[in-house]
C-alpha positions in Angstrom: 10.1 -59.4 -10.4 10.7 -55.9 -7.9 9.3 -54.9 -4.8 9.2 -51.7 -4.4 9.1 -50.3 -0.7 9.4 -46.7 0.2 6.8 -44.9 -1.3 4.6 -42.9 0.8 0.9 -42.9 -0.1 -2.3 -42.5 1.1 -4.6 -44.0 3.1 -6.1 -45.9 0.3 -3.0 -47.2 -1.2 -1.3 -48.1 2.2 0.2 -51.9 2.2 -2.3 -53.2 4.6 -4.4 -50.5 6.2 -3.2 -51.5 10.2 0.0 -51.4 9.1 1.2 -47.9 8.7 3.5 -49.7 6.1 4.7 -47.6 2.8 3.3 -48.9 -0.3 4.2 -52.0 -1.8 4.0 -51.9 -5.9 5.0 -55.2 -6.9 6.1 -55.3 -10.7 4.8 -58.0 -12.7 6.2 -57.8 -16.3 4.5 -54.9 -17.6 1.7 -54.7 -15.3 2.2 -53.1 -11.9 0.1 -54.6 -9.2 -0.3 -53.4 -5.3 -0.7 -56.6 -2.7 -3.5 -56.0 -0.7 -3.5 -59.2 0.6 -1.1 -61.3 3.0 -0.8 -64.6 1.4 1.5 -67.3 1.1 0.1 -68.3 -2.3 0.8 -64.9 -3.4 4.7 -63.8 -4.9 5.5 -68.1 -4.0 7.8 -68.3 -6.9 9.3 -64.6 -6.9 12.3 -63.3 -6.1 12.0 -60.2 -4.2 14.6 -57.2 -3.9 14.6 -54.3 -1.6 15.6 -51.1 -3.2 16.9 -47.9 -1.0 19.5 -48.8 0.9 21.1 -46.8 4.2 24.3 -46.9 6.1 23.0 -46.7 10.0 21.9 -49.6 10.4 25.1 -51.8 9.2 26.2 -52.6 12.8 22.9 -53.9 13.7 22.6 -56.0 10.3 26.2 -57.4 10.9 25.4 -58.7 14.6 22.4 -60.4 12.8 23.7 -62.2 10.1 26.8 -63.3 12.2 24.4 -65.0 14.8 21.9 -67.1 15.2 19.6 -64.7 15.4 15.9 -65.0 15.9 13.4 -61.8 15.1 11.0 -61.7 17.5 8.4 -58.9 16.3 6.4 -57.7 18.9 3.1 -55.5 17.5 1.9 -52.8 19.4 1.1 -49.4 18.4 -2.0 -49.1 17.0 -2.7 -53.4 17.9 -4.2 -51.6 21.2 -6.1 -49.0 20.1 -10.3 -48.9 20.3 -10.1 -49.1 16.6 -8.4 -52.6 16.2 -7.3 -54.3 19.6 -11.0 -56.0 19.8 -10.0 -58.0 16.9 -6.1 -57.9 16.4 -4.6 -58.1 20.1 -4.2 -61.6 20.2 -0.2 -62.2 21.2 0.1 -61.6 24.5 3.3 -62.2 26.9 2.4 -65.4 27.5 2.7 -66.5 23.6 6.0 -64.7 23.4 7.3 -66.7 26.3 6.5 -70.0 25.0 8.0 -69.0 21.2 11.0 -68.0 23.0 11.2 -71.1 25.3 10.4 -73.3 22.0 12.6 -71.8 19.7 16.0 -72.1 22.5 15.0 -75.6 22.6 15.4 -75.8 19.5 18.4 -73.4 18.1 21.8 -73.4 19.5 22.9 -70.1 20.9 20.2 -68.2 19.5 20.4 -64.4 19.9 16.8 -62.6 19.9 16.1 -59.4 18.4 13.2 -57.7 19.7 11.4 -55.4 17.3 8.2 -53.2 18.1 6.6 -49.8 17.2 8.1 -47.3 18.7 11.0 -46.4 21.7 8.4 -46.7 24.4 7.0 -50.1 23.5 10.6 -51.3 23.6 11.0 -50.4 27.2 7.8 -51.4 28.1 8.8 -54.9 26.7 11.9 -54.5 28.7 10.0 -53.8 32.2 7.2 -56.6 31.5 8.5 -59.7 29.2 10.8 -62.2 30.5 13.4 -62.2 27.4 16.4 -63.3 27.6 19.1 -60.7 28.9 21.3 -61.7 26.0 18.6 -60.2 23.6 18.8 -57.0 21.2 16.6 -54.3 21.6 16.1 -52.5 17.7 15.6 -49.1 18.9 16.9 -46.9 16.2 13.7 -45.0 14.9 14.4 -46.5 11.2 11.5 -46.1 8.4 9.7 -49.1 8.1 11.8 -50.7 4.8 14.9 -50.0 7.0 13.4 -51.8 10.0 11.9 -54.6 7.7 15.6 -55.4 6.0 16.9 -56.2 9.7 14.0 -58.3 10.0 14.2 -60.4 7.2 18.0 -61.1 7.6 17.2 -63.0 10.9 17.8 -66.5 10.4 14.4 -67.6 12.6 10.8 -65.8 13.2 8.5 -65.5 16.2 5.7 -63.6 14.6 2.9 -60.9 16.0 -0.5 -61.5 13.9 1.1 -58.7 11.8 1.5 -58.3 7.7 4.8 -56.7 9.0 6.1 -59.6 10.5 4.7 -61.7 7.5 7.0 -60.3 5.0 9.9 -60.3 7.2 9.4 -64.2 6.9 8.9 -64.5 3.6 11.6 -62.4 2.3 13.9 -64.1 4.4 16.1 -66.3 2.6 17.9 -68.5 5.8 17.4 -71.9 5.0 16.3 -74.2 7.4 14.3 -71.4 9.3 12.0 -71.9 12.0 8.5 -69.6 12.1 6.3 -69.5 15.2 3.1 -67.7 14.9 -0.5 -67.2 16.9 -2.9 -69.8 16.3 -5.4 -66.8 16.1 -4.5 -64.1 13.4 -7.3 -62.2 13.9 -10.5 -62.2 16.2 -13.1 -61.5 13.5 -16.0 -63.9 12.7 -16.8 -64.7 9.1 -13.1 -64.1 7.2 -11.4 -66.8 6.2 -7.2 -66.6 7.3 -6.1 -69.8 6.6 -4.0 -69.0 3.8 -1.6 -66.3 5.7 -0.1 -69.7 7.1 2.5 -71.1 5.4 2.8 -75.1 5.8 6.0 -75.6 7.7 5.1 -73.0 9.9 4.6 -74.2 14.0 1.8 -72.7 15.9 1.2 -72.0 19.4 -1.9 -71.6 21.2 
């Protein structure tokens, strides 16, 4: 089995509609099917490769796979907007404090890597979040299968209610890895999201 990241589409064919994210095609045999869905009962058994590969980002990668390094994915953007912050902004500071305060409890010398949208919600994370000063800001404008590789190489998660930060996860391949996520994944009434979390994941309130 491939996944296939990179392609632009359209609206309609976009990975996840809130996500901005290019296209995900994932290759089943013969049969090519798009995941629409964020699942953990989806792609269990695969084995998932990522395909275009870039040189600026091998300093970055290196730091990460020689530490114990924890992605901590913090979703803004379009999480605040009229459109979606009604029923998606649900991690605030104070869930990012207690993951971070868990997970040091928990992992030796852990160095965080703090991943958002864009150069300004890096340093508005900076000014407003109590992260530790040890921490790495990923501010190097990468497309979005760039920024996901650093992600998934992280040994350990703290996760925005994002699809984003869902894949990052599962495509990680660090054994023994911890995942925090939001108790609430997303605000709306009558939808059922019990199957985006995986069973050894912990949850905070």
């Amino acid at each position: 089995m491939t996944i296939i990241f990179g392609e632009k589409a359209g609206s309609a064919e976009n990975f996840l509609q809130t996500t901005g994210f290019p296209a995900l095609r994932v290759r089943l045999g013969k049969r090519m099917k798009k995941a629409a869905n964020t699942t953990f009962m989806f792609l269990r058994k695969s084995n998932p490769t990522l395909t275009t590969i870039s040189k600026p980002n091998k300093k970055i990668l290196k730091e990460i796979q020689n530490s114990n390094s924890i992605c901590v994915h913090i979703r803004r953007g379009d999480f605040l907007s009229a459109q979606f912050s009604p029923h998606l902004e649900v991690c605030n500071k104070d869930y990012y404090e207690k993951a971070i305060k868990m997970i040091s409890s928990k992992i030796e010398n852990p160095t965080f890597f703090i991943f958002s949208n864009t150069h300004e919600d890096l340093v508005w994370i900076r000014k407003n979040y109590n992260i530790p000063q040890n921490s790495v800001y990923v501010d190097l404008n990468n497309p979005d299968y760039e920024e996901l590789r650093l992600m998934y190489n992280c040994k350990h998660f703290i996760l925005s209610n994002s699809s984003f930060s869902w894949w990052a996860q599962y495509l990680s391949e660090s054994k023994n890895k911890i995942i925090i996520a939001p108790k609430i994944w997303d605000k709306r009434k009558g939808i059922d999201f019990s199957d985006i979390y995986m069973p050894e994941w912990i949850i905070i309130k």
